[in-house]
C-alpha positions as CSV (number, residue, x, y, z in Angstrom):
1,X,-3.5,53.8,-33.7
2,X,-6.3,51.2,-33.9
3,X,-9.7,51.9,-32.8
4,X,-13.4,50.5,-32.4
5,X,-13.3,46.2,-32.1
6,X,-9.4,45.8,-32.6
7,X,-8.9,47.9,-29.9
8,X,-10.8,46.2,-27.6
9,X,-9.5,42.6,-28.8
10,X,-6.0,43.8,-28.3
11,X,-7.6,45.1,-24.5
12,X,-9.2,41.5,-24.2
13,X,-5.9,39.5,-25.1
14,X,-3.7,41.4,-22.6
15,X,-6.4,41.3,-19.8
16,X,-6.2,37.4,-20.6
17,X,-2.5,37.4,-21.3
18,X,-2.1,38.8,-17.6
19,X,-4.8,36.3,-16.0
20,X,-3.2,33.0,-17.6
21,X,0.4,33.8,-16.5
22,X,-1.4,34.5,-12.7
23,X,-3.1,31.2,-13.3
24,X,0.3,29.3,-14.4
25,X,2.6,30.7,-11.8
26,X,-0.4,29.5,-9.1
27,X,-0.2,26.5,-10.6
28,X,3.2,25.8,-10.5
29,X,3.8,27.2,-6.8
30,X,0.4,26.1,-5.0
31,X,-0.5,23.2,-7.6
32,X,2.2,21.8,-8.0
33,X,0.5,20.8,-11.3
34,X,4.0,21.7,-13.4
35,X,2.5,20.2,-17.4
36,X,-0.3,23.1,-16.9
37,X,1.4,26.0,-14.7
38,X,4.2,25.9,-18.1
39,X,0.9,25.7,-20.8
40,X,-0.7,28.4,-19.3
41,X,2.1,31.2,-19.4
42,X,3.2,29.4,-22.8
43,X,-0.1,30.7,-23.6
44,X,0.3,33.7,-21.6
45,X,3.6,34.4,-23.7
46,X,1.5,33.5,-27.7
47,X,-1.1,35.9,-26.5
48,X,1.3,39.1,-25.6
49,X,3.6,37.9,-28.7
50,X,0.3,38.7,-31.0
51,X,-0.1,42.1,-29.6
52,X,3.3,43.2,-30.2
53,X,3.4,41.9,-33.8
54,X,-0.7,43.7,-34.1
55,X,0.4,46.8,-32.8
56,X,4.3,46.9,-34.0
57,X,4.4,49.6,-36.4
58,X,4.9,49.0,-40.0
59,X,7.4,50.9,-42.0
């Protein structure tokens, strides 16, 4: 289990994960700006890919 700064990097990159996939589908739907509604949860989707491989467990 990770603790102290890691932890609350990991608790920073899902908070943002979560905020940039809002931000995209807004985009996309309200926007209509398509080139940075698909960046942002591209992003969205690199940022939660990084906390699964930081907190996978290793064998």
């Amino acid at each position: 289990m990770l603790s102290g700064p890691a932890a609350t990097l990991l608790s920073i990159m899902v908070l943002s994960a979560f905020v940039l996939a809002g931000g995209g589908l807004w985009m996309l739907t309200k926007q209509r700006d398509t080139k940075k509604g698909v960046l942002m949860l591209l992003c969205a989707a690199v940022l939660l890919g990084n906390v699964v491989i930081w907190t996978a467990p290793v064998n």
